[in-house]
mmCIF file of the N, C-alpha and C atoms, coordinates in Angstrom:
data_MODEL
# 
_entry.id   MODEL 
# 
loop_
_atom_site.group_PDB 
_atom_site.id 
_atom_site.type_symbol 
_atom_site.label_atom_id 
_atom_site.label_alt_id 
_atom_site.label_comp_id 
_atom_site.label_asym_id 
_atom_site.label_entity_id 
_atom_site.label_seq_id 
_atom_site.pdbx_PDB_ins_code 
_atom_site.Cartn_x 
_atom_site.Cartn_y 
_atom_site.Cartn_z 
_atom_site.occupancy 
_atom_site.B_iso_or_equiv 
_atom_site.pdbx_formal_charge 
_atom_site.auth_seq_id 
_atom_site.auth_comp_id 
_atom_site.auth_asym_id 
_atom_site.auth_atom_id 
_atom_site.pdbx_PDB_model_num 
ATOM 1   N N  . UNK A 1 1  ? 294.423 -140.943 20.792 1.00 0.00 ? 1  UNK A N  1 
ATOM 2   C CA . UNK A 1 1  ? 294.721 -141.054 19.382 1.00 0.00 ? 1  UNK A CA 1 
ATOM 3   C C  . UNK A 1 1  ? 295.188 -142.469 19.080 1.00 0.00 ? 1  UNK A C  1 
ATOM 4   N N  . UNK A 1 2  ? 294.624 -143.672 19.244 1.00 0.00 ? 2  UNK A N  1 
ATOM 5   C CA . UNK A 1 2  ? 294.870 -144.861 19.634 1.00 0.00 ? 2  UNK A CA 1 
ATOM 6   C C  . UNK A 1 2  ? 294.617 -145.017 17.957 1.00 0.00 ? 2  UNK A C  1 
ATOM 7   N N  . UNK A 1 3  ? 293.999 -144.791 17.526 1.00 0.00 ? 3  UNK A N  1 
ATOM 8   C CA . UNK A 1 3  ? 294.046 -144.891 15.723 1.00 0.00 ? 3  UNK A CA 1 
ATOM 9   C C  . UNK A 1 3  ? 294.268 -144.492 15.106 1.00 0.00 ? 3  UNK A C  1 
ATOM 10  N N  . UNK A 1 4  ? 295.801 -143.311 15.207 1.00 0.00 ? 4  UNK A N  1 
ATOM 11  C CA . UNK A 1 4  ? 296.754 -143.418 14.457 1.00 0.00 ? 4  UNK A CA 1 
ATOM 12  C C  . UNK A 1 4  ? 296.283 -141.538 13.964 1.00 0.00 ? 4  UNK A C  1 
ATOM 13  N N  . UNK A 1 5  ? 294.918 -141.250 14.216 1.00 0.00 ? 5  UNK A N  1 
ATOM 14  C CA . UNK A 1 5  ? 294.732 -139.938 13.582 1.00 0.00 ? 5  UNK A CA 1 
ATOM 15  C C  . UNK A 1 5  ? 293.751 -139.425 14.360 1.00 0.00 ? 5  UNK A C  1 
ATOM 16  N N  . UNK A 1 6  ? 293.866 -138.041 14.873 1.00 0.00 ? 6  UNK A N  1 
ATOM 17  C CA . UNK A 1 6  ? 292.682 -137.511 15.676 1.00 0.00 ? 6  UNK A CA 1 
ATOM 18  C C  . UNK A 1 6  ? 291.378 -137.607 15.347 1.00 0.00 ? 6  UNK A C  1 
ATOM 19  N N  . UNK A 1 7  ? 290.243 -138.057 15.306 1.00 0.00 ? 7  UNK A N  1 
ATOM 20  C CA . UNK A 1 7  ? 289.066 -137.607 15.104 1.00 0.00 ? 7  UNK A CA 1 
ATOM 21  C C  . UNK A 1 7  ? 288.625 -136.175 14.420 1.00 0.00 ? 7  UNK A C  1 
ATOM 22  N N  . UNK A 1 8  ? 288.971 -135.648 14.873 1.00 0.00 ? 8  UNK A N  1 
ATOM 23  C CA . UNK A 1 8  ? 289.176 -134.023 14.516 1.00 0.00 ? 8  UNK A CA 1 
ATOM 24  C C  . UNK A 1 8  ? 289.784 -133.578 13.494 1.00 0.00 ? 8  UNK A C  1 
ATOM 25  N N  . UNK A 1 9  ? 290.344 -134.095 13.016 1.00 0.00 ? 9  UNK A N  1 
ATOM 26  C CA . UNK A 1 9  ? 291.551 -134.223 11.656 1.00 0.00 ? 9  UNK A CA 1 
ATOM 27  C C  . UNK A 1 9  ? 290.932 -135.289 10.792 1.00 0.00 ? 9  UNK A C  1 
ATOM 28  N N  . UNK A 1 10 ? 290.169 -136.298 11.141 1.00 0.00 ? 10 UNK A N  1 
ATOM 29  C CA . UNK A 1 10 ? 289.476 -137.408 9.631  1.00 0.00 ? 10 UNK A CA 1 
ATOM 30  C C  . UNK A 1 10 ? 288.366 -136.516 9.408  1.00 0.00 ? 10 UNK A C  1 
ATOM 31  N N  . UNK A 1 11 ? 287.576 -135.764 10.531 1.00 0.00 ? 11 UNK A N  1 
ATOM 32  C CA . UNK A 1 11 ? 286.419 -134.842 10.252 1.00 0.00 ? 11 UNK A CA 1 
ATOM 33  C C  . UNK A 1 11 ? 287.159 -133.638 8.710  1.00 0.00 ? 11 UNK A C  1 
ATOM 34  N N  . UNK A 1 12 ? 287.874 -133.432 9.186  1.00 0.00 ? 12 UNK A N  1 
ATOM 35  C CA . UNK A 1 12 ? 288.203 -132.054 8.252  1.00 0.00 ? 12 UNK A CA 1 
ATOM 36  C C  . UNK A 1 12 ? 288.333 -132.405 7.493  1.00 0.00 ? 12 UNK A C  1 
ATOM 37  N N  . UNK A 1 13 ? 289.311 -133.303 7.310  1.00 0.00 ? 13 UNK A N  1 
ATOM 38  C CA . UNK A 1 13 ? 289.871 -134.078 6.231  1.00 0.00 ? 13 UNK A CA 1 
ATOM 39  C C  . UNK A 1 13 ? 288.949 -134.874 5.056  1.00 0.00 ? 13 UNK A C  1 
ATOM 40  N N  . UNK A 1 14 ? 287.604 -134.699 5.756  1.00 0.00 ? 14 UNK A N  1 
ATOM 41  C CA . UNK A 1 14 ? 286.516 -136.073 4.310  1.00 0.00 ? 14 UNK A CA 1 
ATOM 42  C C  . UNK A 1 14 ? 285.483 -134.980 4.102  1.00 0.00 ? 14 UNK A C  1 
ATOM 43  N N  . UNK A 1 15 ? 285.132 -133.777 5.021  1.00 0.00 ? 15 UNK A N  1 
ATOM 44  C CA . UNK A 1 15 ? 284.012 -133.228 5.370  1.00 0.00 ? 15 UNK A CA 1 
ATOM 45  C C  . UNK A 1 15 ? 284.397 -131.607 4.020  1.00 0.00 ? 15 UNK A C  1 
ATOM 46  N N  . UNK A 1 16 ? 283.230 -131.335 3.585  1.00 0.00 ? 16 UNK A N  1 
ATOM 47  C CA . UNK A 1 16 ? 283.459 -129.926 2.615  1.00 0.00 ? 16 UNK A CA 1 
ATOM 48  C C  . UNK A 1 16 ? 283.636 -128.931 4.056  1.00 0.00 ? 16 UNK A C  1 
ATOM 49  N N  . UNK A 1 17 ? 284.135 -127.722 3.634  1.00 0.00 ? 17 UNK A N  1 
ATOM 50  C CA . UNK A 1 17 ? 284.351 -126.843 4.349  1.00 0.00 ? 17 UNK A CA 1 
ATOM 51  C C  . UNK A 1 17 ? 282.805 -126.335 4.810  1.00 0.00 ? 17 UNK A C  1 
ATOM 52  N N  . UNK A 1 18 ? 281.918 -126.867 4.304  1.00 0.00 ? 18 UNK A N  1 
ATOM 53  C CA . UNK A 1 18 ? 280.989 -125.785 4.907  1.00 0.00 ? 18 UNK A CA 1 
ATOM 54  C C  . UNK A 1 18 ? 280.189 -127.066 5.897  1.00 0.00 ? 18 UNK A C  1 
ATOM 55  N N  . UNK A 1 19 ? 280.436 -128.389 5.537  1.00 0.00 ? 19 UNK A N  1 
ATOM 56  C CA . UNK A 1 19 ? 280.277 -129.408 6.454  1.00 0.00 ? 19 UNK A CA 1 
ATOM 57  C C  . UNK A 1 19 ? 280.830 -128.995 7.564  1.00 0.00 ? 19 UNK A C  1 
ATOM 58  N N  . UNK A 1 20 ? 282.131 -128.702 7.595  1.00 0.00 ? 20 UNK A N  1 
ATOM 59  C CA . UNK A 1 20 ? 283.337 -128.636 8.748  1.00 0.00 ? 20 UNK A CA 1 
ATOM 60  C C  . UNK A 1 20 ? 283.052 -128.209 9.468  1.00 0.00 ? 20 UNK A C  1 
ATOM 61  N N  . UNK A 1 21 ? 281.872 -126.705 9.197  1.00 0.00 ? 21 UNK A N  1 
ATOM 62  C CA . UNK A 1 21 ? 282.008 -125.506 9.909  1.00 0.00 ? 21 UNK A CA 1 
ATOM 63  C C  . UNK A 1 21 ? 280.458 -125.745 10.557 1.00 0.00 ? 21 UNK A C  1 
ATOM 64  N N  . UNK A 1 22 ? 279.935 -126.827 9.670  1.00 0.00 ? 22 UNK A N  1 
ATOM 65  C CA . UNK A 1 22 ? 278.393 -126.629 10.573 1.00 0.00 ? 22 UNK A CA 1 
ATOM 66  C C  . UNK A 1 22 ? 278.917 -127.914 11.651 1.00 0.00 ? 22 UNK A C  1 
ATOM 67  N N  . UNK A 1 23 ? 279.543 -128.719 11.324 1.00 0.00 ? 23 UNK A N  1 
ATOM 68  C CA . UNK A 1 23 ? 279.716 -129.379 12.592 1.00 0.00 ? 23 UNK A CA 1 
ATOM 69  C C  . UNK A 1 23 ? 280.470 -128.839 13.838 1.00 0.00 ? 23 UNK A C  1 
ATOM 70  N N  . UNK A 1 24 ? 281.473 -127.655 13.780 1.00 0.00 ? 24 UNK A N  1 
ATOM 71  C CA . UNK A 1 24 ? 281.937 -127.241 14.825 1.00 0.00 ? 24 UNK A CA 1 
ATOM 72  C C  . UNK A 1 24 ? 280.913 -126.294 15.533 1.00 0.00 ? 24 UNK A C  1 
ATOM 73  N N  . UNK A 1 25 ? 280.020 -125.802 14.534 1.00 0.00 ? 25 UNK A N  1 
ATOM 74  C CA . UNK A 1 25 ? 278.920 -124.844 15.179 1.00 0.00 ? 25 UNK A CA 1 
ATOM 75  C C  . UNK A 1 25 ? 278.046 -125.803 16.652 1.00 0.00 ? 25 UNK A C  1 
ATOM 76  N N  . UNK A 1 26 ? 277.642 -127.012 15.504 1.00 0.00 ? 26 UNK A N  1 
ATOM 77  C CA . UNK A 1 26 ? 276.743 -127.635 16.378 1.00 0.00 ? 26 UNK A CA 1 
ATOM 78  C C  . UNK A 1 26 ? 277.592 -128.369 17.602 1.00 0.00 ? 26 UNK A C  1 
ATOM 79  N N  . UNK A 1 27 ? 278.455 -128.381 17.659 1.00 0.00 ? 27 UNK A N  1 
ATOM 80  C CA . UNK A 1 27 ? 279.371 -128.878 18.884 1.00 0.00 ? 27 UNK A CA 1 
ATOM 81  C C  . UNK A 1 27 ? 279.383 -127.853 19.985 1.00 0.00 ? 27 UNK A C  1 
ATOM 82  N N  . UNK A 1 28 ? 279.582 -126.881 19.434 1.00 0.00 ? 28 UNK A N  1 
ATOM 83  C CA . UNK A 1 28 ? 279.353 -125.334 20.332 1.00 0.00 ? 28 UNK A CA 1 
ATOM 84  C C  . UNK A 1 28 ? 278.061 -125.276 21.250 1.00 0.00 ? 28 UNK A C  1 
ATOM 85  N N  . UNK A 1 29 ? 277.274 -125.516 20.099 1.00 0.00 ? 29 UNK A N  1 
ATOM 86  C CA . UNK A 1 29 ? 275.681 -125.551 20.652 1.00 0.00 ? 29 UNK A CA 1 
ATOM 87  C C  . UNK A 1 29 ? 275.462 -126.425 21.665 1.00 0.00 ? 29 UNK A C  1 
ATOM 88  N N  . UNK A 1 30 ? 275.925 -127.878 21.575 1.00 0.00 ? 30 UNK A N  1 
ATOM 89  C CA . UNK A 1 30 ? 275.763 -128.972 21.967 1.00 0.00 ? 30 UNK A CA 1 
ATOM 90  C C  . UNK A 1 30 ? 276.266 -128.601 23.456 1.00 0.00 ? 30 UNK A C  1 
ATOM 91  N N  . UNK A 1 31 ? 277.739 -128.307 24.099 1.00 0.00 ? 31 UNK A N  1 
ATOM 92  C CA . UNK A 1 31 ? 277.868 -127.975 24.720 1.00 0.00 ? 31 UNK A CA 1 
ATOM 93  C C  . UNK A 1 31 ? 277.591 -127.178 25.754 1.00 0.00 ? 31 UNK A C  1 
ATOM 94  N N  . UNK A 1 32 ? 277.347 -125.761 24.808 1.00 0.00 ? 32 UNK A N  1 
ATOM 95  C CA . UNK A 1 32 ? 276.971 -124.675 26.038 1.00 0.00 ? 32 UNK A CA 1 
ATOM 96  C C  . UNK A 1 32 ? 275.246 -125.131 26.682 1.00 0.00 ? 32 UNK A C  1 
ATOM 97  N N  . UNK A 1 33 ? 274.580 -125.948 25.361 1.00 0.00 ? 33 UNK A N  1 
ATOM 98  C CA . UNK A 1 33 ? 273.071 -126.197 25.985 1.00 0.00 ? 33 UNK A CA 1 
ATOM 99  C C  . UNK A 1 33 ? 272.659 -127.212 26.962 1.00 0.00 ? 33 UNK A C  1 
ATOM 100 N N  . UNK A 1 34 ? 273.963 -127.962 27.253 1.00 0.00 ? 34 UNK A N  1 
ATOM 101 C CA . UNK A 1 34 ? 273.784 -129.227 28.285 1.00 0.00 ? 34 UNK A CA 1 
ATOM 102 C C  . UNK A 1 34 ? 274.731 -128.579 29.490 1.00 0.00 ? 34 UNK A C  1 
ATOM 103 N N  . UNK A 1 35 ? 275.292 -127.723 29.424 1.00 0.00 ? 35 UNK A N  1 
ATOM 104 C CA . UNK A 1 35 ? 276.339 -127.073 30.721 1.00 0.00 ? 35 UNK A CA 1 
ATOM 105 C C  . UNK A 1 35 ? 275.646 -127.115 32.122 1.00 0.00 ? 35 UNK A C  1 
ATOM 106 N N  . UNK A 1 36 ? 274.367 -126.449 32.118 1.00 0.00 ? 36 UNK A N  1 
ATOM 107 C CA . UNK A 1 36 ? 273.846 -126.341 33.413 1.00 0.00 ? 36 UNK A CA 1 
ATOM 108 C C  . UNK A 1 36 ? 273.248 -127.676 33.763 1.00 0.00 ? 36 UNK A C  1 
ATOM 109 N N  . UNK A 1 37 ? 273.508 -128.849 32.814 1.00 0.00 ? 37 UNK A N  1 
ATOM 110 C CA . UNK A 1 37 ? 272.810 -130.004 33.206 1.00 0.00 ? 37 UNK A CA 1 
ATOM 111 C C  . UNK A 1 37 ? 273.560 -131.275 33.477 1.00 0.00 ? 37 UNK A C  1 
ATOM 112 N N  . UNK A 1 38 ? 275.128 -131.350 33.118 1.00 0.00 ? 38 UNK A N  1 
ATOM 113 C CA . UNK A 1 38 ? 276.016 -132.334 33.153 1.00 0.00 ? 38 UNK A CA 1 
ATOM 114 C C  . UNK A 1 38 ? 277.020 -131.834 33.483 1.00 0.00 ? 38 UNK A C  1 
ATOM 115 N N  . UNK A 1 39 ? 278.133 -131.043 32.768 1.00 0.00 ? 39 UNK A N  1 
ATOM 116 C CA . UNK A 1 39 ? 279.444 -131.099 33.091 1.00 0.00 ? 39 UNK A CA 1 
ATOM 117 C C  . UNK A 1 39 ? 279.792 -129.879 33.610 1.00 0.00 ? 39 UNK A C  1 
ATOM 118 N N  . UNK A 1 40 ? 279.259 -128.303 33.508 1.00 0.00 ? 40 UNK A N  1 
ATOM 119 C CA . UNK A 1 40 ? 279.293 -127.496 33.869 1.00 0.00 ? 40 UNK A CA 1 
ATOM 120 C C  . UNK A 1 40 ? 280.655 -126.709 33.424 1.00 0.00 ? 40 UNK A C  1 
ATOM 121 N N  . UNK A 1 41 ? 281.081 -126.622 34.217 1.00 0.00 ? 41 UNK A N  1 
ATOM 122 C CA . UNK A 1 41 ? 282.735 -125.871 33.563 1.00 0.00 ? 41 UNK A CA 1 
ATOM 123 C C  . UNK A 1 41 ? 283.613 -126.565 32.464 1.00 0.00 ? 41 UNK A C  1 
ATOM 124 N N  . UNK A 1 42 ? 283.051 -127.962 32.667 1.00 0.00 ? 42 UNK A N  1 
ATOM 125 C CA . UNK A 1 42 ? 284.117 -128.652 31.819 1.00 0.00 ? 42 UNK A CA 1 
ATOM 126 C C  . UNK A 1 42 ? 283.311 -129.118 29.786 1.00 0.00 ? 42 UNK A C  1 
ATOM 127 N N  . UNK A 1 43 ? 282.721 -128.588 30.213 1.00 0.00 ? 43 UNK A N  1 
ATOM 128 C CA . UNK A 1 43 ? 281.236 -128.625 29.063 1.00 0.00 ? 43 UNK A CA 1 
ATOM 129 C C  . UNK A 1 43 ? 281.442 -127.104 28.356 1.00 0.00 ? 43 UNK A C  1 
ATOM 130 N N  . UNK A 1 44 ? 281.734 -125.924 29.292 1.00 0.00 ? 44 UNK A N  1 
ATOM 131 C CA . UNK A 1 44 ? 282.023 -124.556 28.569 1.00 0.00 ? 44 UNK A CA 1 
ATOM 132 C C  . UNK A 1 44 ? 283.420 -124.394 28.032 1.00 0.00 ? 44 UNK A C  1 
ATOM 133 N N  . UNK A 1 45 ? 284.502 -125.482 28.488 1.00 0.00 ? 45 UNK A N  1 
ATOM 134 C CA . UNK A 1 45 ? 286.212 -125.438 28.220 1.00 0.00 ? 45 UNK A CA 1 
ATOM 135 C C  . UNK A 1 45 ? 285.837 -125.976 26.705 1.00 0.00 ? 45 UNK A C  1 
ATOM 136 N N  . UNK A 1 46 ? 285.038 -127.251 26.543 1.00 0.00 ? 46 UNK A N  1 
ATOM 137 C CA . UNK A 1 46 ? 285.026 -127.918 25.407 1.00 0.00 ? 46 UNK A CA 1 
ATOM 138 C C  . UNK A 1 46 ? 284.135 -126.920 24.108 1.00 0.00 ? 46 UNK A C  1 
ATOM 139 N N  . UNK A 1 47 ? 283.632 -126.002 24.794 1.00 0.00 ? 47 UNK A N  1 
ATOM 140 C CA . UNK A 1 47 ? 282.466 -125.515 23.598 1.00 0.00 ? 47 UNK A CA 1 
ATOM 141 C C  . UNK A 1 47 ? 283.734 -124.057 23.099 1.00 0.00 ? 47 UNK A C  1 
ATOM 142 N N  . UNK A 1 48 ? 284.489 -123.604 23.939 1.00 0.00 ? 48 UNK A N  1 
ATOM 143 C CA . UNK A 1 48 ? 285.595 -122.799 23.866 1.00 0.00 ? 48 UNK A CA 1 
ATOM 144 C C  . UNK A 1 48 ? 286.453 -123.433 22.784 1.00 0.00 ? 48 UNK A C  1 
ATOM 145 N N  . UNK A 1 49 ? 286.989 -124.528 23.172 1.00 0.00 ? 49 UNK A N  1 
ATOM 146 C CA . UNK A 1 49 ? 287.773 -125.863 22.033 1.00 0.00 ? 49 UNK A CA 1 
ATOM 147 C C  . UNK A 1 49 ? 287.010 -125.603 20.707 1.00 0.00 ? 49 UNK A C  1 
ATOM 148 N N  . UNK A 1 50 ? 285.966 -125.696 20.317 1.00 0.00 ? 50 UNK A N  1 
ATOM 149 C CA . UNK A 1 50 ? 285.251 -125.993 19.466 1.00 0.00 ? 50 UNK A CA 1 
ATOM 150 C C  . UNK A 1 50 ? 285.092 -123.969 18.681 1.00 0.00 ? 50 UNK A C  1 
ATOM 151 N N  . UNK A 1 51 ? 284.825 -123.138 19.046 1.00 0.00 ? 51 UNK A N  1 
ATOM 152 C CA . UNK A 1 51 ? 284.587 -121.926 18.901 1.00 0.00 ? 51 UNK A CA 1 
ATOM 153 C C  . UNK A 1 51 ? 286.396 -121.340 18.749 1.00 0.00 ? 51 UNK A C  1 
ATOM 154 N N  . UNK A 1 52 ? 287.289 -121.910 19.285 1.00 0.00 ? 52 UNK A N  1 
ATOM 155 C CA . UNK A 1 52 ? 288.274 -121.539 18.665 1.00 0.00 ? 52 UNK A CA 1 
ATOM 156 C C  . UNK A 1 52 ? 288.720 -121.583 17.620 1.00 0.00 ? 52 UNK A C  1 
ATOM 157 N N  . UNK A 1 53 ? 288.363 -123.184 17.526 1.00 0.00 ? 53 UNK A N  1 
ATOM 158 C CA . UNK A 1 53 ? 288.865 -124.040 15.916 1.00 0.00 ? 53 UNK A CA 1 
ATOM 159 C C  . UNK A 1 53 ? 288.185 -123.266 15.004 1.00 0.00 ? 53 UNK A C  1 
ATOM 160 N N  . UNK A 1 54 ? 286.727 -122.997 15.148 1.00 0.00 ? 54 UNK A N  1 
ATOM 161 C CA . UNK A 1 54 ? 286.272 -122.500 14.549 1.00 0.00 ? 54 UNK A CA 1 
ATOM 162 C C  . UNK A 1 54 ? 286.219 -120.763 14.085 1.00 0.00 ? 54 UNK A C  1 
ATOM 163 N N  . UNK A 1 55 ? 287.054 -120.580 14.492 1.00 0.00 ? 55 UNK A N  1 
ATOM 164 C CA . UNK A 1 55 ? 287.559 -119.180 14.204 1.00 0.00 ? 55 UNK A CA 1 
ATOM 165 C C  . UNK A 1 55 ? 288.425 -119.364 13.400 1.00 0.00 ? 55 UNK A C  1 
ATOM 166 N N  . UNK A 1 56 ? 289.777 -120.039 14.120 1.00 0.00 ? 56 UNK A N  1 
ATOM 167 C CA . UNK A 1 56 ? 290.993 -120.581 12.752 1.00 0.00 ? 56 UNK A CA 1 
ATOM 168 C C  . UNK A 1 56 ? 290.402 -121.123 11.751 1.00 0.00 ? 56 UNK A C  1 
ATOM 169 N N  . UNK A 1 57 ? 289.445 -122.280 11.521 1.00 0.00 ? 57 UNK A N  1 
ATOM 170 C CA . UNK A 1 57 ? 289.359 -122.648 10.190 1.00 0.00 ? 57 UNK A CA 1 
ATOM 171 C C  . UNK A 1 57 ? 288.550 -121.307 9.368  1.00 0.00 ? 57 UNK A C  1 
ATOM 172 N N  . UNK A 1 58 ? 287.816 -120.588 9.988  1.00 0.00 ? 58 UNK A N  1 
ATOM 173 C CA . UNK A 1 58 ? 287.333 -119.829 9.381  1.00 0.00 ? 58 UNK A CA 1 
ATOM 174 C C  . UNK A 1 58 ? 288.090 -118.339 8.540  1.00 0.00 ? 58 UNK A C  1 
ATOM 175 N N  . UNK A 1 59 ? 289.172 -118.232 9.305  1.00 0.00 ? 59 UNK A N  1 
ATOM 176 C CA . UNK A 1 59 ? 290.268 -117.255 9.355  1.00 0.00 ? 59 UNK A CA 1 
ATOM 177 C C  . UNK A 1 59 ? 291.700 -118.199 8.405  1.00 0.00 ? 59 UNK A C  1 
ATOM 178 N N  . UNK A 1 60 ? 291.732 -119.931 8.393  1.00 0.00 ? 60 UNK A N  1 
ATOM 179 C CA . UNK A 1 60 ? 293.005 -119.734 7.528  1.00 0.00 ? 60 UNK A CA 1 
ATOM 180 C C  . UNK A 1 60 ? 292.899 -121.306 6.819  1.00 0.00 ? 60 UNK A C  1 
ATOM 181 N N  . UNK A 1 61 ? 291.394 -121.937 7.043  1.00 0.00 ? 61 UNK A N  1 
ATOM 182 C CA . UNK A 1 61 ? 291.233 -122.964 6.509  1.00 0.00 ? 61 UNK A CA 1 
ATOM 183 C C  . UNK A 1 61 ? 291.607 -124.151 6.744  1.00 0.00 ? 61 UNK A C  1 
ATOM 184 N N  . UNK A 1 62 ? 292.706 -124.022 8.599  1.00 0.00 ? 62 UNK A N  1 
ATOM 185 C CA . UNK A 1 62 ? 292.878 -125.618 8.938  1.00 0.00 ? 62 UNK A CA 1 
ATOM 186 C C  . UNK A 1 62 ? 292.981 -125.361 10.138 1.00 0.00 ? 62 UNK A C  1 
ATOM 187 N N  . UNK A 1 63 ? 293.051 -126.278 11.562 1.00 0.00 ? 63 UNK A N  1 
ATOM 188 C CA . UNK A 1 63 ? 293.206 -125.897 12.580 1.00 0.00 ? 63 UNK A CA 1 
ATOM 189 C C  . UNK A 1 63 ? 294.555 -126.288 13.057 1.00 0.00 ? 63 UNK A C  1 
ATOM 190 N N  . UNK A 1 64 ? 294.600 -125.918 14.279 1.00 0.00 ? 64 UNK A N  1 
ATOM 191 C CA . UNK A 1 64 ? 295.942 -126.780 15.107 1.00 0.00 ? 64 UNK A CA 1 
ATOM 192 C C  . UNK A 1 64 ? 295.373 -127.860 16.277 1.00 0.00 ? 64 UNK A C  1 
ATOM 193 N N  . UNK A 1 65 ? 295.701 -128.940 16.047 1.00 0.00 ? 65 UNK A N  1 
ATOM 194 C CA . UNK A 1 65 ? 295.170 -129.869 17.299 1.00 0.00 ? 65 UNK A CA 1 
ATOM 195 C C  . UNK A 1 65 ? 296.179 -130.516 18.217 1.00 0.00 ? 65 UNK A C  1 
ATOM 196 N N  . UNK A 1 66 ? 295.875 -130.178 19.310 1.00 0.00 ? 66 UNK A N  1 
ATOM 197 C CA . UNK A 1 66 ? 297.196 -130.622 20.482 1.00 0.00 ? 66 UNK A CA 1 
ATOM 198 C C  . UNK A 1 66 ? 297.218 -131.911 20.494 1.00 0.00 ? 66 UNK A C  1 
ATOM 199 N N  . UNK A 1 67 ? 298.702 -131.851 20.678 1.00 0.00 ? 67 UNK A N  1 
ATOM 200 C CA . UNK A 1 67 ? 298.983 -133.269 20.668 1.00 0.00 ? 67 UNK A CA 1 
ATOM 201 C C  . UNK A 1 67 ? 299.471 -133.655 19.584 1.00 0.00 ? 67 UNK A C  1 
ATOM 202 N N  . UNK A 1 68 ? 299.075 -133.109 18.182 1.00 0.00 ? 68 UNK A N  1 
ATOM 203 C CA . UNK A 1 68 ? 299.156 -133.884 16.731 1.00 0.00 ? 68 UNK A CA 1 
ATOM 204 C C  . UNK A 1 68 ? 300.274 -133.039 16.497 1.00 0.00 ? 68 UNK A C  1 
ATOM 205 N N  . UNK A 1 69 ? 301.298 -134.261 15.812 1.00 0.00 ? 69 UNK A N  1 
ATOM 206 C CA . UNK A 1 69 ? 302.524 -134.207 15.310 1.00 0.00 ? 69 UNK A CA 1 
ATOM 207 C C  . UNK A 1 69 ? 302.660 -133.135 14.084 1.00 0.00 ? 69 UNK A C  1 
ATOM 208 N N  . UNK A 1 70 ? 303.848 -132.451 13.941 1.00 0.00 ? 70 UNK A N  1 
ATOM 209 C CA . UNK A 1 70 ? 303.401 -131.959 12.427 1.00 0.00 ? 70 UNK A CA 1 
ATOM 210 C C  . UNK A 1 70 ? 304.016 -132.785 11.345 1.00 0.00 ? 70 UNK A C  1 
# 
């Protein structure tokens, strides 16, 4: 977080909600479809990351991101 704001938080923050939600989809995708070809376990932790958020924003309209201050 060397610039002051997560990545993950300027996304939500500029993006419409239905932007928000197709980009966490395709992160999901992105992940689980390269697993057997690059990172393997650590490629299914991140698509988990991504499918969580995406439950909370879908369930209360913001996420929680570790690390970030409240």
């Amino acid at each position: 977080m060397s610039c002051g704001v997560q990545p993950i938080r300027f996304l939500h923050s500029t993006m419409s909600p239905e932007a928000f939600k197709g980009f966490l989809k395709g992160n999901i995708i992105k992940y689980v479809i390269r697993e057997d070809k690059k990172n393997k376990i650590e490629d299914l932790q991140k698509a988990a990351v991504y499918m969580n958020w995406l439950i909370e924003f879908t369930s209360t309209g913001d996420i929680i991101v570790p690390g970030e201050s409240d």
